[in-house]
C-alpha positions as a Python dict, from the first residue, in 0.01 Angstrom:
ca = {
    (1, 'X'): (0, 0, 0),
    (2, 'X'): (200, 100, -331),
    (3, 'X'): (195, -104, -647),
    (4, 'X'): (502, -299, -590),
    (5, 'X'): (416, -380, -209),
    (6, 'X'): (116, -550, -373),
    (7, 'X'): (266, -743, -547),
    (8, 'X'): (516, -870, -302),
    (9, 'X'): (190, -935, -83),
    (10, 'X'): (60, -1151, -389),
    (11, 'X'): (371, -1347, -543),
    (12, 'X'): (656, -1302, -305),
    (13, 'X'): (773, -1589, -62),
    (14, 'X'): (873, -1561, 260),
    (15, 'X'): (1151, -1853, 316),
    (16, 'X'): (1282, -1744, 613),
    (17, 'X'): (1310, -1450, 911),
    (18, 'X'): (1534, -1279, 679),
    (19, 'X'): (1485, -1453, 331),
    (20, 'X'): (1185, -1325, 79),
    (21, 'X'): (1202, -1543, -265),
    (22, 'X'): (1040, -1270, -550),
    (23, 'X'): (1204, -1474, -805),
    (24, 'X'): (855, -1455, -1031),
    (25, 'X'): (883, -1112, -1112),
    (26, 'X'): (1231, -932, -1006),
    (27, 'X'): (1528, -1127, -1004),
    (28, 'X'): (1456, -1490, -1215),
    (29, 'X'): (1175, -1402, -1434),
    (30, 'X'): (1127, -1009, -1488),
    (31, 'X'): (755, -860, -1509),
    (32, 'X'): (816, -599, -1790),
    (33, 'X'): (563, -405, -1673),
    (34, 'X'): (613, -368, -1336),
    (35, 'X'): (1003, -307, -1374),
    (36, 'X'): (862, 58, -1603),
    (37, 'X'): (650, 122, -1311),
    (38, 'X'): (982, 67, -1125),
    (39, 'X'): (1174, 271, -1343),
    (40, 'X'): (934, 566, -1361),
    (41, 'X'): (918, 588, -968),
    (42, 'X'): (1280, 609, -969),
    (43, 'X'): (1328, 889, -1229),
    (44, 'X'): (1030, 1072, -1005),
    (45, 'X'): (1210, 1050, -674),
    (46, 'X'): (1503, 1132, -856),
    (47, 'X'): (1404, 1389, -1117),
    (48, 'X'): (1536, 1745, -1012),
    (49, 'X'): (1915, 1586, -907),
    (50, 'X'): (2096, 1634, -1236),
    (51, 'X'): (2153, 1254, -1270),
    (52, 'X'): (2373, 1199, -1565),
    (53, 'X'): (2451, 818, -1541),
    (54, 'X'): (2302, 504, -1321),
    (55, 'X'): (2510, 262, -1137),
    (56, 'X'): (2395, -122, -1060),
    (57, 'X'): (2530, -427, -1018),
    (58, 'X'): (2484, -730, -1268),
    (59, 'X'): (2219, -901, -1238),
    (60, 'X'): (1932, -828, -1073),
    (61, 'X'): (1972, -440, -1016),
    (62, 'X'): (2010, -441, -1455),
    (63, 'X'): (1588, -434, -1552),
    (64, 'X'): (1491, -180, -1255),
    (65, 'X'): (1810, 68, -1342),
    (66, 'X'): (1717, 36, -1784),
    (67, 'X'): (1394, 134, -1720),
    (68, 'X'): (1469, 442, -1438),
    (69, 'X'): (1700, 522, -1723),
    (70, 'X'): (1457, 526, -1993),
    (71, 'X'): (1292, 795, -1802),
    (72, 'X'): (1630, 1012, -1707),
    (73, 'X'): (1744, 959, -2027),
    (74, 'X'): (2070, 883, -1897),
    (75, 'X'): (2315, 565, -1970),
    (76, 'X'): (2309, 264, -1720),
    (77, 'X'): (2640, 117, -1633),
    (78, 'X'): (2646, -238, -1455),
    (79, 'X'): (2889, -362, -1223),
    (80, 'X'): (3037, -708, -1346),
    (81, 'X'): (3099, -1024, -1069),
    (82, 'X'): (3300, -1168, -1225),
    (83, 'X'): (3583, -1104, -1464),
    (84, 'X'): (3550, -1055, -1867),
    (85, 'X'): (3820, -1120, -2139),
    (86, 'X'): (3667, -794, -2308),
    (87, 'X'): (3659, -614, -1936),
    (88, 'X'): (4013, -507, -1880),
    (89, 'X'): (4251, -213, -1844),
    (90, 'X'): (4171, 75, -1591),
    (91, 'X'): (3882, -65, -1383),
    (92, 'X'): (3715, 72, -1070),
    (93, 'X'): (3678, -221, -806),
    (94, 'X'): (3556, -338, -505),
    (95, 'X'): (3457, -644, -244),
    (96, 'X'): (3108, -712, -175),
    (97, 'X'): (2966, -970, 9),
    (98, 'X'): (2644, -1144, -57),
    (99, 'X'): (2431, -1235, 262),
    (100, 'X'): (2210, -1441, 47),
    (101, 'X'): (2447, -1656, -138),
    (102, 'X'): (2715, -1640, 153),
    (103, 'X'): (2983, -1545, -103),
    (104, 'X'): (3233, -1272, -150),
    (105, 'X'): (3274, -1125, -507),
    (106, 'X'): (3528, -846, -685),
    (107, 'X'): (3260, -601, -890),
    (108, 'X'): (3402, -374, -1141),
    (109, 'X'): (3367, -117, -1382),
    (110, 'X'): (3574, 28, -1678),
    (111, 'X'): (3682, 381, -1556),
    (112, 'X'): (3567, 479, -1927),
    (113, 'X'): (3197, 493, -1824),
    (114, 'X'): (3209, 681, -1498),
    (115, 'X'): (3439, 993, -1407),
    (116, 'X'): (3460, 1302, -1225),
    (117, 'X'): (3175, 1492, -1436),
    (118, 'X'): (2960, 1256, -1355),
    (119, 'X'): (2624, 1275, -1111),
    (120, 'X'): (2514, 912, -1014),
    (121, 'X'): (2207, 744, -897),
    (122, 'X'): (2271, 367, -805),
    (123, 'X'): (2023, 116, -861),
    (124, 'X'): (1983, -255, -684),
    (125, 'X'): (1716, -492, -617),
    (126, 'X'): (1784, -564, -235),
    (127, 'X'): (1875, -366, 28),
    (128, 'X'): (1988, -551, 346),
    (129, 'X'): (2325, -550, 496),
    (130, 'X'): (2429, -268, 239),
    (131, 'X'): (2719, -439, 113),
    (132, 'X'): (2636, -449, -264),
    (133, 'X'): (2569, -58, -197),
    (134, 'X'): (2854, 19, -29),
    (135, 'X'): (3063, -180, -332),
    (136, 'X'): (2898, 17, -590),
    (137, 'X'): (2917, 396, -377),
    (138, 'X'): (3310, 284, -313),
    (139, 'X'): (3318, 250, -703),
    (140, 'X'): (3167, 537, -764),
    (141, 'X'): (3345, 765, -516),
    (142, 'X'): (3716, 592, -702),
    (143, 'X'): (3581, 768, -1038),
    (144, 'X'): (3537, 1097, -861),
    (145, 'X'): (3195, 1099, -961),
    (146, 'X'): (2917, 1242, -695),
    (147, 'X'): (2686, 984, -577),
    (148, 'X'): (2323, 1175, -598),
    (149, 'X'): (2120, 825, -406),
    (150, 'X'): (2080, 548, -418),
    (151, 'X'): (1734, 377, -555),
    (152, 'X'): (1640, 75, -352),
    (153, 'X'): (1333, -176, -484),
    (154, 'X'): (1294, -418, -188),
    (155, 'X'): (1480, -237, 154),
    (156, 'X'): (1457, -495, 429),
    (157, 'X'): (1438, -196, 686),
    (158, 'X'): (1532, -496, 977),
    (159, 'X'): (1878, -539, 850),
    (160, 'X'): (2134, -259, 932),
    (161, 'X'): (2186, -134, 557),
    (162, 'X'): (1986, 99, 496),
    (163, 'X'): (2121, 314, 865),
    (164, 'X'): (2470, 252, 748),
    (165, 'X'): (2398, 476, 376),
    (166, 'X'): (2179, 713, 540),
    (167, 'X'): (2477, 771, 795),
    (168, 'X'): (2725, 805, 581),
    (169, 'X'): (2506, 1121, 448),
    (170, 'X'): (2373, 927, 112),
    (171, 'X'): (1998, 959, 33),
    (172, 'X'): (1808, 621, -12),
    (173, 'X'): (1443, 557, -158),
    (174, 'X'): (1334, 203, -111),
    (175, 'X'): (1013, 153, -310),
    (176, 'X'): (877, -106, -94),
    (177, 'X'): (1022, -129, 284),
    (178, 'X'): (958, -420, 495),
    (179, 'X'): (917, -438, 832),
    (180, 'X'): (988, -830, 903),
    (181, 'X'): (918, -1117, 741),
    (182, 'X'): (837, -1307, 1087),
    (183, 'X'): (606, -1596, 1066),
    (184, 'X'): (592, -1635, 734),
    (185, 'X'): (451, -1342, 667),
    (186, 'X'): (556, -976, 504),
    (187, 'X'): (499, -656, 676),
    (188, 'X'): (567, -345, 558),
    (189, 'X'): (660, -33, 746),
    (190, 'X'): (417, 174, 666),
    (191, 'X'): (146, -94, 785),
    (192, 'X'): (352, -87, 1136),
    (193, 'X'): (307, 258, 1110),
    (194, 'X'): (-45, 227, 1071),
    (195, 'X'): (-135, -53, 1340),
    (196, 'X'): (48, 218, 1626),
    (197, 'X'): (-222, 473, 1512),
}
């Protein structure tokens, strides 16, 4: 079990079949600490693709994608949810739908920070239905950018997004991968793995 499964085994809650609450150290209160360890696993798994810029979405995909680019030295861009009087002019948009919150937003970037040169590893907190991913690669592919992956904290491998990237030919490493969250309780793949042996 890897340092962020852990801690998922320690402080996440399961709330439902397809809900897991982490909201103590990832996406409501951050743990410093373990969003470097994050970060540093990222730039690893993505160290020899020539990444010159990261690509998340605001706000929980932000701390995980600073500290991966701390280690690239590379810039992180953010996609914004919602519109800014400052954000305006040429912008790169798209849909995405959020399964937890049930709501459809517009994300968007300025076209200033991403182009054609670039070489772009996408950050984000949650991988389930792979809409937020999808939203971001659309972006990216718009700028004429190349998307090099696509960095994944939490992949709940029982929801369909994580097939639908890897089909479309796009690399994704999910630090931790979970297996189901049935009864209350997380399992990870790799323990799945390990009760078939």
């Amino acid at each position: 079990m890897n340092f962020l499964e852990k801690r998922i085994k320690k402080d996440g809650k399961v709330l439902s079949e397809h809900v897991l609450k982490v909201d103590s150290f990832l996406n409501h209160q951050i743990d410093p600490n373990l969003m470097l360890e994050i970060g540093k696993e990222f730039a690893e798994r993505f160290a020899n693709d020539g990444v010159t810029k990261i690509v998340t979405i605001e706000s929980s995909g932000i701390a995980p994608a600073v500290m991966a680019g701390l280690f690239l030295k590379v810039p992180v861009v953010f996609a914004r949810k919602r519109k800014s009087l400052t954000l305006n002019g040429d912008l790169l948009t798209a849909s995405v739908h959020s399964f937890t919150k049930n709501e459809t937003n517009e994300i968007s970037i300025s076209k200033k920070y991403v182009n054609k040169e670039d070489r772009v590893l996408i950050i984000d907190d949650f991988l389930a239905n792979g809409q937020a991913a999808l939203g971001l690669v659309e972006i990216v592919q718009q700028s004429g950018a190349k998307v090099k992956g696509i960095g994944i904290v939490i992949e709940k491998s029982f929801q369909p997004g994580a097939q639908l990237l890897t089909k479309q030919g796009i690399r994704v490493e999910s630090i931790a991968r979970i297996a189901s969250l049935e009864n209350g309780e997380v399992t990870f793949i790799n323990e799945k793995v390990e009760e078939l042996v």
